[in-house]
C-alpha positions in Angstrom: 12.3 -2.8 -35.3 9.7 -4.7 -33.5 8.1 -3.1 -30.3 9.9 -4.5 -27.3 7.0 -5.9 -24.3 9.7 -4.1 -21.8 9.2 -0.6 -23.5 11.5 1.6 -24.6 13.5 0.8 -22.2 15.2 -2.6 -23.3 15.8 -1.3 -27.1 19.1 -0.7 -26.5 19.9 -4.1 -25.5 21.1 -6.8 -28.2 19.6 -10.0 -26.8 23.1 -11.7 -27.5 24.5 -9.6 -24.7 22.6 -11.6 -22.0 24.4 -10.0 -19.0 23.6 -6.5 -20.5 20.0 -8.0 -20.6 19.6 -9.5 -17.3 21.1 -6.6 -15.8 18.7 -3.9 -17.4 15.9 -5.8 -16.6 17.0 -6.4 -12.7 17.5 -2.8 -13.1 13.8 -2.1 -13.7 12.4 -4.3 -11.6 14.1 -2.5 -8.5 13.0 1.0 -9.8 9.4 -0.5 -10.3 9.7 -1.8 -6.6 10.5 1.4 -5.6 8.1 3.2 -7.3 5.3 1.3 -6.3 6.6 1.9 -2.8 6.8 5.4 -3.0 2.6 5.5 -4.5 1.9 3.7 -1.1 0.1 5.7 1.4 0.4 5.4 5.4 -1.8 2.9 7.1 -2.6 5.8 9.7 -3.0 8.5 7.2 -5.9 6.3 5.8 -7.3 5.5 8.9 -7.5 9.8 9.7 -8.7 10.4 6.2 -12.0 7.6 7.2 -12.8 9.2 10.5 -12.7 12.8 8.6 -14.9 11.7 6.4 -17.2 9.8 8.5 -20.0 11.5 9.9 -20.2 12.6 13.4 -22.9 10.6 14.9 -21.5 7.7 13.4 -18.7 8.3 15.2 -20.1 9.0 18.6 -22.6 5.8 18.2 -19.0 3.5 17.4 -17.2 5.6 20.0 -20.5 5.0 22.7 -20.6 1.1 21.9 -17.3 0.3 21.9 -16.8 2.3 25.4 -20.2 0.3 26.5 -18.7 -3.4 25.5 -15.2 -2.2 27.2 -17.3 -1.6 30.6 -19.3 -4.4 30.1 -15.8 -7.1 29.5 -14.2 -5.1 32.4 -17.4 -5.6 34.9 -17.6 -9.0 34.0 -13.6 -9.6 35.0 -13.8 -7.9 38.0 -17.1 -10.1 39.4 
């Protein structure tokens, strides 16, 4: 038997049976959807996992110029 591109799992499909067919494969490509779903991690759970691993005066320089250009747009408003 030759090897099917869809793995093992279409080998028990005749291709005659079309509806079989289509439905196996629709089949698959809702469990790959879901699976590849389920491998996704959490926007925020990234963003955590950079500023753990980010050194600390890094962080304080980022955290001191972004506070520096916030005072600097507000000033600016408010005159």
């Amino acid at each position: 038997m030759a090897a099917s591109i869809f793995g093992n799992e279409t080998l028990d499909i005749s291709v005659n049976d079309i509806e079989a067919l289509k439905n196996k494969l629709d089949y698959m490509d809702r469990n790959k959807l879901v699976r590849s779903f389920s491998k996704t991690r959490d926007p925020i759970e990234l963003a955590f996992e950079h500023i753990d691993n980010a050194p600390l005066n890094k962080l304080a320089h980022e955290f001191l110029k972004d506070i520096f250009v916030d005072a600097v747009c507000f000033i600016s408003k408010v005159l």
